[in-house]
C-alpha positions as CSV (number, residue, x, y, z in Angstrom):
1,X,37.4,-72.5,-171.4
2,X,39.3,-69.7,-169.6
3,X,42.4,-70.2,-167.8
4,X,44.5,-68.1,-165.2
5,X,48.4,-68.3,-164.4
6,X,51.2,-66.2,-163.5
7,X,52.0,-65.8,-166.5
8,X,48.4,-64.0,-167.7
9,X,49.1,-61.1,-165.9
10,X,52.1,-60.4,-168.6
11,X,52.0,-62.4,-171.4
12,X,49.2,-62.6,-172.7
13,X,49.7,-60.2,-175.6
14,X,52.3,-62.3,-176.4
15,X,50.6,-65.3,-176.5
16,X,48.0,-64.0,-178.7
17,X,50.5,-62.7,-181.1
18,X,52.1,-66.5,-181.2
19,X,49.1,-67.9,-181.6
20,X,47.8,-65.6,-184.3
21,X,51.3,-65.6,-186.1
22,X,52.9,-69.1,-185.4
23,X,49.1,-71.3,-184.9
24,X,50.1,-71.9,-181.5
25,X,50.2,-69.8,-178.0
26,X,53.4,-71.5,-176.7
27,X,55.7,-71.3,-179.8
28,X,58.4,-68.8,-179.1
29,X,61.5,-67.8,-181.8
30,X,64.6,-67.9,-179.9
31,X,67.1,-65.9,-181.0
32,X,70.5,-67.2,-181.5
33,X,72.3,-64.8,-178.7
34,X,75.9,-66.0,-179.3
35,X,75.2,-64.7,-183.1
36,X,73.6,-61.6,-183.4
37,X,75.2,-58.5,-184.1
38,X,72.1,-56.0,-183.2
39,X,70.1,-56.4,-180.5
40,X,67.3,-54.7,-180.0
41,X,65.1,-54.7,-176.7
42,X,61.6,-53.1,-175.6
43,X,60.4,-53.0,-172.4
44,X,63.0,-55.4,-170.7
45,X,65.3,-55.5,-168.2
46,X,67.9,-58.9,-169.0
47,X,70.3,-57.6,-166.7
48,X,68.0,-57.8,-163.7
49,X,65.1,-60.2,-164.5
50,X,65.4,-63.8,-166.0
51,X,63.0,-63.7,-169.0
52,X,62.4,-67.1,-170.6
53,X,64.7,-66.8,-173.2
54,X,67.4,-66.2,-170.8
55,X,66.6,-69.3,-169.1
56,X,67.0,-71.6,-172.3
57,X,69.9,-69.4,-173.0
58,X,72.3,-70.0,-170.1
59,X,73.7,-67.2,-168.9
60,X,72.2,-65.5,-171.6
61,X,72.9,-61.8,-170.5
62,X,76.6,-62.2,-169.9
63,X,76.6,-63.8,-173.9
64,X,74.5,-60.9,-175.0
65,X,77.6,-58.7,-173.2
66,X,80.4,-61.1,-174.5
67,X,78.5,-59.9,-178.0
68,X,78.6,-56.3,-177.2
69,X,82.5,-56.3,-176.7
70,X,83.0,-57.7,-179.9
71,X,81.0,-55.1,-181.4
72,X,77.3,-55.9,-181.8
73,X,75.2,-52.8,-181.6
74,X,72.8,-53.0,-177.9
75,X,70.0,-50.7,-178.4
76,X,67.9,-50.4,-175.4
77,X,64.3,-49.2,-176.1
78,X,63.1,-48.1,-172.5
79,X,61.7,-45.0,-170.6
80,X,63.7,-45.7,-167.4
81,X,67.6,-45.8,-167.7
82,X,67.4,-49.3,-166.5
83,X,70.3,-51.9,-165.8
84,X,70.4,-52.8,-169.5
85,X,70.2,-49.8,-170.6
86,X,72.9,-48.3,-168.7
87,X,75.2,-51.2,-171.2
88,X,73.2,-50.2,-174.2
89,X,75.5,-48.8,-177.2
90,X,72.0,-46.5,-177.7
91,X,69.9,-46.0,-174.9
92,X,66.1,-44.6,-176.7
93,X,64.0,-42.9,-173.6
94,X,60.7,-43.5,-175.5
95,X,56.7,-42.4,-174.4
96,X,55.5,-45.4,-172.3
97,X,53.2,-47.1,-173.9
98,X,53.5,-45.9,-177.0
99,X,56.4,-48.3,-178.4
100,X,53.9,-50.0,-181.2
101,X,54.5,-46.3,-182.9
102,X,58.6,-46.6,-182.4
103,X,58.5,-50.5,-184.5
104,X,56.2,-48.8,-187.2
105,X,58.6,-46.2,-187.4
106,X,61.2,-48.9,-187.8
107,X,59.6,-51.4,-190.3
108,X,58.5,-48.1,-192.6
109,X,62.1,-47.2,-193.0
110,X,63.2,-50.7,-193.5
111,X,60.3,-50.9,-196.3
112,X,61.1,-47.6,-197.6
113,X,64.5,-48.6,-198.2
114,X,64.3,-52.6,-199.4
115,X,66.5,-53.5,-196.5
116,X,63.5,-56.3,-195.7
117,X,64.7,-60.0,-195.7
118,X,62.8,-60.6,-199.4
119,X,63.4,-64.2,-199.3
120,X,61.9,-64.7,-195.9
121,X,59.1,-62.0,-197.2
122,X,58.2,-64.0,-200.4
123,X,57.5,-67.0,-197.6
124,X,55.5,-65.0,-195.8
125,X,52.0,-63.9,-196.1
126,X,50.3,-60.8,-195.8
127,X,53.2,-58.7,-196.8
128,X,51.4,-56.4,-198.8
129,X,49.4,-55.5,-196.4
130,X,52.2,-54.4,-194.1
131,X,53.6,-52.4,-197.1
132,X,50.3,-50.6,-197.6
133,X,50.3,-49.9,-193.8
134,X,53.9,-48.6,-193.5
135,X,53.0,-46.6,-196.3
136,X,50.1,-45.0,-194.9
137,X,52.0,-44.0,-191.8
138,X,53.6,-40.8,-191.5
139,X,57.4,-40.8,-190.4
140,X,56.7,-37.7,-188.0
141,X,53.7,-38.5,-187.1
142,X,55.0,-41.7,-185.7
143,X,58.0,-39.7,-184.3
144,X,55.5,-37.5,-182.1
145,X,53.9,-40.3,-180.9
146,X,56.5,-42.2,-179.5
147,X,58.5,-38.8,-178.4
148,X,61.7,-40.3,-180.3
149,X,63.0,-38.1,-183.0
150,X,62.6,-39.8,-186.8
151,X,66.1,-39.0,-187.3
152,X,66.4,-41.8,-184.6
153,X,64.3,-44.1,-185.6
154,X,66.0,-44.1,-189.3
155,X,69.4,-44.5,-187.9
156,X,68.3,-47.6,-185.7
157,X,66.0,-48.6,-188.7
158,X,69.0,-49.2,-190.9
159,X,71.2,-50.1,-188.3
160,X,68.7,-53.3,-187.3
161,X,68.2,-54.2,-190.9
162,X,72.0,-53.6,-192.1
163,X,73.4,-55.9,-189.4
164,X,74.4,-59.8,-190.7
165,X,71.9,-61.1,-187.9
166,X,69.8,-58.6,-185.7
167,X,67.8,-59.9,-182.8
168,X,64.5,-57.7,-181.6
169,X,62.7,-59.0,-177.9
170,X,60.0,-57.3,-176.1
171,X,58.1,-57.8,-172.7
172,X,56.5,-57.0,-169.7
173,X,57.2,-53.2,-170.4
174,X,55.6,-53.1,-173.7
175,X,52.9,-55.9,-173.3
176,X,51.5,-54.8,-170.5
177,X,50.8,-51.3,-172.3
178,X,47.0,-50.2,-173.9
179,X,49.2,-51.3,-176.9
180,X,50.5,-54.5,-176.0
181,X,49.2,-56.6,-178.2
182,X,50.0,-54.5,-181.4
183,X,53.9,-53.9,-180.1
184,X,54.5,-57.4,-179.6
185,X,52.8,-57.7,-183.2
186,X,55.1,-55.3,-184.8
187,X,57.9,-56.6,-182.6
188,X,57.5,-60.2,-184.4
189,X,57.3,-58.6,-187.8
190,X,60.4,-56.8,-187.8
């Protein structure tokens, strides 16, 4: 009943997200890249590595740049100055590992203020629950965690939630963290 790949070594987080959240390991949101005016990426490096949704996405970093020159907002979440993050219009050094902390930060700001999609929240279930976790999470607390300033994490909170169409992706960097599983969580909920 167990199976092994390439792939097990640094997506399985992922997968059990999908398949707790979608009913299926393999189901994957792609983002429309050509669209979005906020991206926002955790534990990646697209201008090196060929992720999957680069490779259904041809060319897919180049579009994410074409983006960026028309003005959509590049936040790079990353403890390294990586590749992509040396094109990022914010470039967060965060805690490794600790990223799950940073999206908390970011969905109990986007609660706090009502800047939540409420139409695709009145589809959804369990959002109540979410609320009542948000709530329960302290703003600094969360800031000392992640080592990014809460200040930060408000400005990229409403700036993610104030764009027209915002795009968040996670990988390798954050999946393969003690935390994995719970950052890619958080990741799919914002």
């Amino acid at each position: 009943n167990n199976r092994y790949m390439v792939t097990s070594l640094d997506n399985n987080s992922l997968y059990a997200v999908n398949d707790a959240m979608f009913g299926g390991e393999w189901y994957c949101l792609m983002a429309d890249i050509d669209a979005a005016d906020c991206y926002l990426y955790l534990g990646t490096n697209p201008a090196i590595s060929a992720m999957n949704w680069l490779d259904v996405n041809t060319d897919g970093w180049r579009r994410v740049l074409d983006r960026v020159k028309q003005g959509a907002d590049l936040i790079v979440v990353d403890p390294r100055l990586t590749e992509t993050a040396k094109h990022a219009t914010t470039h967060v050094a965060i805690k490794p590992g600790e990223d799950w902390a940073f999206l908390l930060g970011l969905i109990k700001v986007i609660l706090a203020n009502g800047w939540e999609h409420r139409g695709d929240c009145a589809r959804a279930s369990g959002i109540d629950t979410l609320h009542a976790l948000a709530r329960s999470a302290s703003l600094e607390n969360l800031s000392d965690i992640c080592g990014v300033p809460s200040a930060t994490i408000a400005d990229i909170a409403r700036r993610f939630a104030q764009a027209r169409r915002a795009h968040v992706q996670s990988r390798t960097g954050l999946g393969q963290t003690r935390n994995g599983t719970l950052g890619e969580w958080l990741g799919q909920v914002l």
